[in-house]
C-alpha positions as CSV (number, residue, x, y, z in Angstrom):
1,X,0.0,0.0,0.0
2,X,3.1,2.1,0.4
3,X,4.1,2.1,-2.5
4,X,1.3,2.8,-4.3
5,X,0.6,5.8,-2.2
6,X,4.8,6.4,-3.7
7,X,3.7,6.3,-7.1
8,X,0.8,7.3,-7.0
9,X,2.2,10.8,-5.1
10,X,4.8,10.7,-8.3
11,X,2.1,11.2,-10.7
12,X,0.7,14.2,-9.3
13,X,4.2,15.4,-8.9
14,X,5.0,14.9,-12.7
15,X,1.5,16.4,-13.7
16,X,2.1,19.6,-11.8
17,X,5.5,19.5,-12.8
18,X,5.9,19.4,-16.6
19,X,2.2,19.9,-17.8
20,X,1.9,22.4,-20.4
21,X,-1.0,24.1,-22.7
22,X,0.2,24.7,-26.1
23,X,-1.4,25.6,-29.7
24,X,-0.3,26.1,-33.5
25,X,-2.4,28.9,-35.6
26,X,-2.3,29.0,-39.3
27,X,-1.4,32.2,-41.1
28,X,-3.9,31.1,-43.5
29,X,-6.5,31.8,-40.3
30,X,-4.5,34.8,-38.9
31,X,-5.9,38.5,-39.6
32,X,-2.0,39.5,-40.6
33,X,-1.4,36.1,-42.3
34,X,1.5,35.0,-39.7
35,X,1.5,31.6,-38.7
36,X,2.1,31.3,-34.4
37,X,3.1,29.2,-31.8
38,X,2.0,29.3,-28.4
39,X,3.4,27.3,-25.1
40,X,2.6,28.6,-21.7
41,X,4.9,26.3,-20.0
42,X,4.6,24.2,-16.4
43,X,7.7,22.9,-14.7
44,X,9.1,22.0,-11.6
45,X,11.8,24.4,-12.2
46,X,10.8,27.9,-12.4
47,X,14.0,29.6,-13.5
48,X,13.9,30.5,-17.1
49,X,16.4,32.8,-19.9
50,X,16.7,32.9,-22.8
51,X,19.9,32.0,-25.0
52,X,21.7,32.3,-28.2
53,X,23.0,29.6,-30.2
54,X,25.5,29.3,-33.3
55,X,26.0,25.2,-32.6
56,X,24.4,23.9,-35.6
57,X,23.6,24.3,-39.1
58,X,21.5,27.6,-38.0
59,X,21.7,29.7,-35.8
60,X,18.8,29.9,-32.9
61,X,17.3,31.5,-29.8
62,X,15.8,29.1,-27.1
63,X,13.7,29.0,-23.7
64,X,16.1,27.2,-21.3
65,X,16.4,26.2,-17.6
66,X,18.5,28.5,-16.0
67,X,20.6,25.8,-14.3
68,X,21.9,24.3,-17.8
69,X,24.9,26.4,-18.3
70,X,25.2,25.1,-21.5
71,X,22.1,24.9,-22.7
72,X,21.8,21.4,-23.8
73,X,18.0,21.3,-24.1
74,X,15.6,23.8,-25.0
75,X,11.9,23.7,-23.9
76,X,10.9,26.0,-26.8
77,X,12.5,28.3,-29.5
78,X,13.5,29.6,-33.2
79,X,16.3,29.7,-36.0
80,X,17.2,31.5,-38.5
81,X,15.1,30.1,-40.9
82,X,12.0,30.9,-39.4
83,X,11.7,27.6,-38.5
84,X,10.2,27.3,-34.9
85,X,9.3,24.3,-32.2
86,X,7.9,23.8,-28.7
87,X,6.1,20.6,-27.2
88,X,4.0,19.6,-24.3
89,X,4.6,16.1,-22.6
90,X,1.9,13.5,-23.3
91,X,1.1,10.9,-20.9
92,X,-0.9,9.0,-22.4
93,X,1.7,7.1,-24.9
94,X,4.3,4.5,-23.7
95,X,2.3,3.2,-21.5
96,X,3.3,-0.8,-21.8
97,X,6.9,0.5,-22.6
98,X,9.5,-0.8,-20.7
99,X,12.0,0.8,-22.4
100,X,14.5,3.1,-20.3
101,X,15.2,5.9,-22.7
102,X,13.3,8.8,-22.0
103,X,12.4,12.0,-21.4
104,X,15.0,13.4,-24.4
105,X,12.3,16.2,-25.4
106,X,14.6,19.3,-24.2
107,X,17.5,17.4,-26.4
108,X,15.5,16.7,-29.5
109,X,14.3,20.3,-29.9
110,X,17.5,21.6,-30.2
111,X,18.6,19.3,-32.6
112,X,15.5,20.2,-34.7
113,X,16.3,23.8,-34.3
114,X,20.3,23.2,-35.2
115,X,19.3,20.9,-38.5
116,X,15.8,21.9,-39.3
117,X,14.4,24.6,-41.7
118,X,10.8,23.1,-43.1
119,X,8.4,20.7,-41.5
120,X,9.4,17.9,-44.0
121,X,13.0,18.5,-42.2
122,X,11.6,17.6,-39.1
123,X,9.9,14.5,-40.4
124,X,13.1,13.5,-42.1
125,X,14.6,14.2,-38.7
126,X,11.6,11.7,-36.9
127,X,12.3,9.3,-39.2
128,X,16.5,8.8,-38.9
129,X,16.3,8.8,-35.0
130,X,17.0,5.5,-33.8
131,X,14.3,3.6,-31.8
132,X,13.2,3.6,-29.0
133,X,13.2,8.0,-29.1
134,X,12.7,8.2,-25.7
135,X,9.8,11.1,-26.3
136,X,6.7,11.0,-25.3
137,X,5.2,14.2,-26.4
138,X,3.2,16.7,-29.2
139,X,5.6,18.7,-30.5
140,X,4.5,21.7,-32.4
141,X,6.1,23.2,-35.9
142,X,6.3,26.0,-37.7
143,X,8.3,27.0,-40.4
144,X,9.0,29.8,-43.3
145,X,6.9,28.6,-46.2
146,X,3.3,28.4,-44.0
147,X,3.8,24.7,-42.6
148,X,1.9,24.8,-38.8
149,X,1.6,21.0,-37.2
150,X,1.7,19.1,-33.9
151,X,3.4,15.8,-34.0
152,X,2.3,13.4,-31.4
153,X,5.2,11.2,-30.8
154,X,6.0,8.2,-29.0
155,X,9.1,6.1,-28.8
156,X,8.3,4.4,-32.3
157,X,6.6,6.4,-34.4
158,X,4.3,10.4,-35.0
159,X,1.1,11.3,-36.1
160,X,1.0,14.5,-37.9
161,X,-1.9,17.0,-37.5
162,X,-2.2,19.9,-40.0
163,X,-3.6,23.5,-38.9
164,X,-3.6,23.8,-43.0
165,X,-5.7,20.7,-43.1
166,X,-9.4,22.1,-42.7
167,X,-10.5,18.1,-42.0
168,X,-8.0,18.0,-39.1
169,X,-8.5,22.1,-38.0
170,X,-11.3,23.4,-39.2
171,X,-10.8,27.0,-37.4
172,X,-7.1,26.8,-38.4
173,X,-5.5,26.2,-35.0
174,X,-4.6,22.7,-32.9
175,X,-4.7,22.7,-29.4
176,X,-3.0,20.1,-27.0
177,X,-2.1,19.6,-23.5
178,X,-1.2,16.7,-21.8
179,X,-2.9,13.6,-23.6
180,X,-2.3,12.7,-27.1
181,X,-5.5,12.0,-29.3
182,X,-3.4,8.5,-30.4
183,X,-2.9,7.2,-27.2
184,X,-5.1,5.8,-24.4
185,X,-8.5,7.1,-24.0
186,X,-9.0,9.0,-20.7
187,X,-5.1,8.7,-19.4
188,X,-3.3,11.9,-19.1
189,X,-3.7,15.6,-17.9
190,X,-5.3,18.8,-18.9
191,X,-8.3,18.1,-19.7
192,X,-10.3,20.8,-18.4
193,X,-7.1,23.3,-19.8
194,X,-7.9,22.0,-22.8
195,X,-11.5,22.9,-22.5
196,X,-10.5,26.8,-21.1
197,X,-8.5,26.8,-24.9
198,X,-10.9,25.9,-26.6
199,X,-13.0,28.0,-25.9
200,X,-10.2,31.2,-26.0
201,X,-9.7,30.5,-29.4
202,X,-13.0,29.9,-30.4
203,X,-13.8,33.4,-29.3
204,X,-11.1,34.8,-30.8
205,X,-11.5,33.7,-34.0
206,X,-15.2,34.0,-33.7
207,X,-14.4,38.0,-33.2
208,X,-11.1,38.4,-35.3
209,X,-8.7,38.9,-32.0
210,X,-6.5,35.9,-32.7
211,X,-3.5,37.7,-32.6
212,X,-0.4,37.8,-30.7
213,X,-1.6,39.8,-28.3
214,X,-4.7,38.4,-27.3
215,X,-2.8,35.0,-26.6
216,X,0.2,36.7,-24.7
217,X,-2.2,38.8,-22.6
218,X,-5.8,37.1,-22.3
219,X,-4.9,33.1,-22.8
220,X,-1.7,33.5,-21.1
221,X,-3.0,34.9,-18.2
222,X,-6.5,33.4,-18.4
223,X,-8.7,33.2,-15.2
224,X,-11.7,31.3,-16.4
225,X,-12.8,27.8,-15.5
226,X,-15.1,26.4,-17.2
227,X,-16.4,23.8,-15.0
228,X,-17.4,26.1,-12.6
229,X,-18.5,28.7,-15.7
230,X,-16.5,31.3,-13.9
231,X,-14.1,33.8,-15.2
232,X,-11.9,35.3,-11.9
233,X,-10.8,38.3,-13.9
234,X,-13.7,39.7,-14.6
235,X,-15.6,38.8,-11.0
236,X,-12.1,40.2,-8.8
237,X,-10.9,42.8,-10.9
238,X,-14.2,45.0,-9.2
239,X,-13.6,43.8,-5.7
240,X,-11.3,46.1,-3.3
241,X,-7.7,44.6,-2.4
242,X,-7.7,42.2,0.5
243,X,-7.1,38.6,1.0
244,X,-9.0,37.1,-1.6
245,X,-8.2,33.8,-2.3
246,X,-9.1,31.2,-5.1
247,X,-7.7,27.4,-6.4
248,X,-6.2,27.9,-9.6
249,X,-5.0,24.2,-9.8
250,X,-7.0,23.9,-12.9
251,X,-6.7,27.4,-14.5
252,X,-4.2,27.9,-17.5
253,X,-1.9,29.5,-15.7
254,X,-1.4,28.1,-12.3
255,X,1.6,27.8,-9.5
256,X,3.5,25.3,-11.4
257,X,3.7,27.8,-14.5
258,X,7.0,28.9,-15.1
259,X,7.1,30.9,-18.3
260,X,5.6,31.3,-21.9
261,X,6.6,31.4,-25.5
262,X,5.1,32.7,-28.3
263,X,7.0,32.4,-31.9
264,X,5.2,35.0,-34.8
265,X,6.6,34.0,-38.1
266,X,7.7,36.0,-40.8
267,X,5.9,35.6,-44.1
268,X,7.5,33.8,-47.0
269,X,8.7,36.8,-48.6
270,X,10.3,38.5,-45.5
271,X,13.2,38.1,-44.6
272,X,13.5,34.6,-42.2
273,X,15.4,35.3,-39.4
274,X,13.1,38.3,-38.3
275,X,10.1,36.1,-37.2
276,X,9.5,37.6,-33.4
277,X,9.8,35.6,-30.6
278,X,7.5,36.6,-27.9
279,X,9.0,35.0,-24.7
280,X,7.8,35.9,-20.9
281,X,10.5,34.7,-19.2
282,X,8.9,33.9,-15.9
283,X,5.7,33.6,-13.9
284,X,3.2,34.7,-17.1
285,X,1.3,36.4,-14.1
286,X,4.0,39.0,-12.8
287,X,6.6,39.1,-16.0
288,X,6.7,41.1,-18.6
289,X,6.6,39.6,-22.7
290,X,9.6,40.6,-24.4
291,X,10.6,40.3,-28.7
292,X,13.8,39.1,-29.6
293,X,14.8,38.1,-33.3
294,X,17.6,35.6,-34.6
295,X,18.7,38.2,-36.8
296,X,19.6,40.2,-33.4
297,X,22.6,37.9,-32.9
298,X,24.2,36.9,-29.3
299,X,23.8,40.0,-27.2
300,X,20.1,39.8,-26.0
301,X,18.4,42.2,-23.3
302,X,20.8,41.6,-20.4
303,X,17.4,41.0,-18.4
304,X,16.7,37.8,-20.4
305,X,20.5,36.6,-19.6
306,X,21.7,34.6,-16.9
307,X,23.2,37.3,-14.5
308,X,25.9,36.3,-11.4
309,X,23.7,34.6,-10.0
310,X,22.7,32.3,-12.9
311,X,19.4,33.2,-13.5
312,X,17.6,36.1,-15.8
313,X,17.0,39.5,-13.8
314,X,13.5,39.7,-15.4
315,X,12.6,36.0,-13.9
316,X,14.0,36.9,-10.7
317,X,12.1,40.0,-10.5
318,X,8.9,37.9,-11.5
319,X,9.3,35.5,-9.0
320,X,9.2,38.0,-6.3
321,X,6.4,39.0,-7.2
322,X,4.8,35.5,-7.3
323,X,5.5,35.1,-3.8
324,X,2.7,37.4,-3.1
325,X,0.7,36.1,-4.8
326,X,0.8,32.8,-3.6
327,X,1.2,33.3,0.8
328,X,0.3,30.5,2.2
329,X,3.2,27.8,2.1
330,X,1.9,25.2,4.1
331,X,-0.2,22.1,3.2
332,X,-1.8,22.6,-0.2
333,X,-1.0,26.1,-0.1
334,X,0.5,26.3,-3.5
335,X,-2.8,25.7,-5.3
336,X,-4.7,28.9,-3.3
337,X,-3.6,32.0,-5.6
338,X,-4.5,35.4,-3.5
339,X,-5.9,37.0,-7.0
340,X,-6.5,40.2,-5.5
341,X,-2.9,40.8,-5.6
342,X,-3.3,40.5,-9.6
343,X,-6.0,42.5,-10.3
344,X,-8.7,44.9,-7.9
345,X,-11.4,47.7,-7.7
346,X,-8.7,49.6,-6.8
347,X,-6.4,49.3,-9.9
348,X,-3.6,48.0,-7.9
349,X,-2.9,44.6,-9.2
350,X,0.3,43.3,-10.5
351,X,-1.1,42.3,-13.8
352,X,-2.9,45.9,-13.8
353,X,0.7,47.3,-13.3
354,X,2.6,45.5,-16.1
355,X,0.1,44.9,-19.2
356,X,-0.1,49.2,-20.0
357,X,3.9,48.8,-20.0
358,X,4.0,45.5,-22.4
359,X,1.0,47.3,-24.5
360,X,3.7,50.2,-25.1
361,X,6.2,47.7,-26.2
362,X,3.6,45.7,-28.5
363,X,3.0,49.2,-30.2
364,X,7.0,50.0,-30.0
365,X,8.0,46.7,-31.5
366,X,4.9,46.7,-34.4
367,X,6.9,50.5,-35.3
368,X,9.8,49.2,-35.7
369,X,8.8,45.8,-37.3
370,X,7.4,48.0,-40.0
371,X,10.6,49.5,-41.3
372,X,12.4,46.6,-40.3
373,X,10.4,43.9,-42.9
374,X,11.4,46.4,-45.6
375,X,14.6,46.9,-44.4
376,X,16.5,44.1,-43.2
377,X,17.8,45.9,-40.1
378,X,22.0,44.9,-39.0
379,X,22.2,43.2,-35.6
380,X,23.2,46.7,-33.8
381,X,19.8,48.6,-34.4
382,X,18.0,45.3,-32.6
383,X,20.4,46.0,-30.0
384,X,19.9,49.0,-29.8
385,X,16.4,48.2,-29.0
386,X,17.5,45.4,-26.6
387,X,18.7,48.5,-24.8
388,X,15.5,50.6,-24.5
389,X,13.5,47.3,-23.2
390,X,16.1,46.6,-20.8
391,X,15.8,50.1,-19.4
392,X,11.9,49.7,-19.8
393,X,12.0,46.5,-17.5
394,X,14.7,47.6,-14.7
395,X,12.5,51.3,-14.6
396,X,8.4,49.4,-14.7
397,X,10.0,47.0,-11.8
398,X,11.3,49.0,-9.4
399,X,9.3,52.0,-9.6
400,X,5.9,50.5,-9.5
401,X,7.1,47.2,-7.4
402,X,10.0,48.4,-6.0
403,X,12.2,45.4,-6.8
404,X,16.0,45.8,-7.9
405,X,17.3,43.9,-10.8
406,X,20.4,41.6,-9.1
C-alpha cells in the first residue's frame, strides 16, 4: 500500500511539474497572415532565460532552464530560418513500454532547431532517429513557407496534424495539452485546460482577436474555469484589495507555471530570421513579454541573460512578485492564488501594473517591425532596441514594485 501511495504521489508530482498548454495557428487563419506558436509552459523548475546559439547548421534563440549552463535542451525556440518548435509532454503514450530511454524532449528540440528549416526536415529528422526515441510528447512546428503542425510522438513512431488541413482544423489552429488524441482514451492531464483553450480560441477567431496579443495577454493569463463557468478576472478585478483567495489548480496558468513562449513568423517573402519571438520569461502572471529576433545575434536584453547569479534578472524580479501572490506555504497552499494581488477595484494589481507597460512595447516593436520587414535591419539597431527594453523593464519594476534587478 506504500508504494502505491509512492507512485501514485509521483504522478501528481510529474502532472504539476511538466504539464503544459500549447497551440499552433495557421497564417492562412491569422488577420496578418503570420503563422504562431504558443506554449505557456509548467515545470518543476521555475527559473527561465533565454539564449543564443551558433551550434548547428542555423543559428537559434531558445527558452532554457537557468541551471543548464550550456544549454543542452531547449523547452521552446526559433532559428534563423523561421523555423520554430515547442512541445507539451503526453502521458498517455508509452504506456506498456518498458523501455529506459526517455524524457530526451529538451534534447530533441534543439537538434531540430540546429538541423531543421521546413516541417518535412523535421519529419526526415523523426524518421533517422533511432528507436526507442525516448519522447513521449506533441511537439508543435512552424516554419518559413506556411507549414503549422503538432506531431504526437512516442518512442516508435508520430502522427501529424495539420492547422492547413481544414479536416484536421477546421478553425485553423490545434490545441494540445497533456494527452495525445493517439494514445489511451481518458489517461493523461489537462483536460479541463484544454477545454479553457478551446473556448479562448474559439472566441477569438469568432471576433477576429487571434493575434499575438490576445494569446500573450488574455490566454496567457487566463482566469476562467469552465467547470465552474467562472471567469476570476472579470468577477475580482471589481472587488477592493484584501485577502481574496481562489484554487487555480486547474486554471491555464497556475503555480507550477514557469514561463511562456510565443513564436510570430515571418511571411514567406520577409526576410526569415526576423520572425519575433514573444517570450515571458517567468511567472506569465508577474513578467513582462519581451521580442527578440535571430537576426539580433548573441547579445540579448541583459534582463533575459543569466546574471551572477545564474538566472535572468526579469525571472528573478517575477518570481518575487509571485511570492505574493501565492502566501500560504503550508499544506496545499500552493494551489490557493490570493488573485486580489493580480487585479482589484482599486487598480492596484500586478497584472494591472505591467500589461499598459507590455502594450507600449507591442505598439513599439509593431513601429519598428514595420521599417524593419522592408529593411533588413543589421544586428546593432536590434540592440539598440535590446537596450530601450532593458531600461523599460529595470524602470516598470522598481518603480511600481520596488524590486531591484540583481
Amino acid at each position: 500500500m506504500k508504494k502505491i501511495l509512492i507512485a501514485l504521489a509521483s504522478l501528481l508530482f510529474i502532472n504539476n511539474g511538466i504539464a503544459c498548454t500549447t497551440a499552433i495557428i495557421s497564417g492562412k487563419y491569422t488577420n496578418d497572415g503570420r503563422s504562431m506558436m504558443w506554449k505557456l509552459r509548467d515545470s518543476d523548475y521555475e527559473k527561465n532565460k533565454m539564449m543564443f546559439f551558433d551550434d548547428g547548421k542555423f543559428d537559434y534563440i531558445g527558452l532554457v532552464n537557468s541551471k543548464d549552463i550550456n544549454g543542452e535542451q531547449i523547452w521552446g525556440g526559433a532559428n534563423s530560418e523561421n523555423f520554430a518548435i515547442m512541445n507539451s509532454a503526453s502521458f498517455n503514450v508509452n504506456i506498456n513500454d518498458t523501455s529506459s530511454k526517455k524524457d530526451l524532449e529538451g534534447y530533441f528540440m534543439k537538434l531540430a532547431l540546429q538541423k531543421c528549416a521546413t516541417l518535412q526536415d523535421f519529419e526526415n529528422l523523426l524518421d533517422t532517429l533511432s528507436k526507442p526515441m525516448g519522447l513521449s510528447a506533441h511537439f508543435g512546428v512552424i516554419d518559413g513557407i506556411g507549414g503549422a503542425a503538432f506531431y504526437e510522438v512516442n518512442n516508435y513512431s508520430f502522427t501529424k496534424f495539420d492547422a492547413n488541413n481544414s479536416a484536421q482544423a477546421p478553425h485553423g489552429y490545434i490545441i494540445r495539452t497533456n494527452y495525445s488524441f493517439t494514445g489511451k482514451k481518458d489517461i493523461g492531464y489537462g483536460f479541463i485546460r484544454y477545454q479553457t483553450a478551446q473556448s479562448l480560441f474559439y472566441q477569438a477567431d469568432a471576433t477576429n482577436e487571434l493575434n499575438y496579443k490576445t494569446i500573450i495577454q488574455k490566454f496567457s493569463r487566463c482566469f476562467k474555469h469552465p467547470i465552474l463557468n467562472k471567469d476570476f478576472r472579470e468577477e475580482y478585478k471589481t472587488v477592493r484589495d484584501g485577502e481574496h483567495f481562489i484554487n487555480s489548480g486547474d486554471l491555464i496558468t497556475r503555480n507550477s507555471s514557469v514561463s511562456a513562449i510565443l513564436v510570430h513568423s515571418a511571411k514567406a517573402n520577409e526576410t526569415k530570421d526576423l520572425a519575433t519571438i514573444w517570450t515571458i520569461v517567468g511567472y506569465p502572471n508577474t513578467c513582462i513579454a519581451l521580442p527578440l529576433w535571430v537576426r539580433g545575434g548573441k547579445k540579448l536584453p541583459k534582463v533575459l541573460l543569466a546574471n551572477k547569479l545564474g538566472n535572468a534578472p526579469l525571472n528573478n524580479m517575477s518570481l518575487k512578485l509571485k511570492e505574493q501572490c501565492y502566501p500560504i506555504k503550508r499544506s496545499s497552499g500552493s494551489k490557493y492564488l490570493q488573485i486580489s494581488k493580480l487585479f482589484n477595484s482599486d487598480n492596484t494589481g500586478i497584472i494591472q501594473k505591467i500589461e499598459p507597460v507590455e502594450n507600449k512595447i507591442f505598439k513599439a516593436t509593431e513601429k519598428k517591425l514595420k521599417q524593419w520587414r522592408k529593411t533588413s535591419p543589421k544586428p546593432k539597431k536590434i540592440k539598440e532596441y535590446y537596450n530601450e527594453l532593458d531600461s523599460i523593464i529595470i524602470e516598470t519594476y522598481s518603480k511600481k514594485f520596488e524590486i531591484l534587478s540583481e
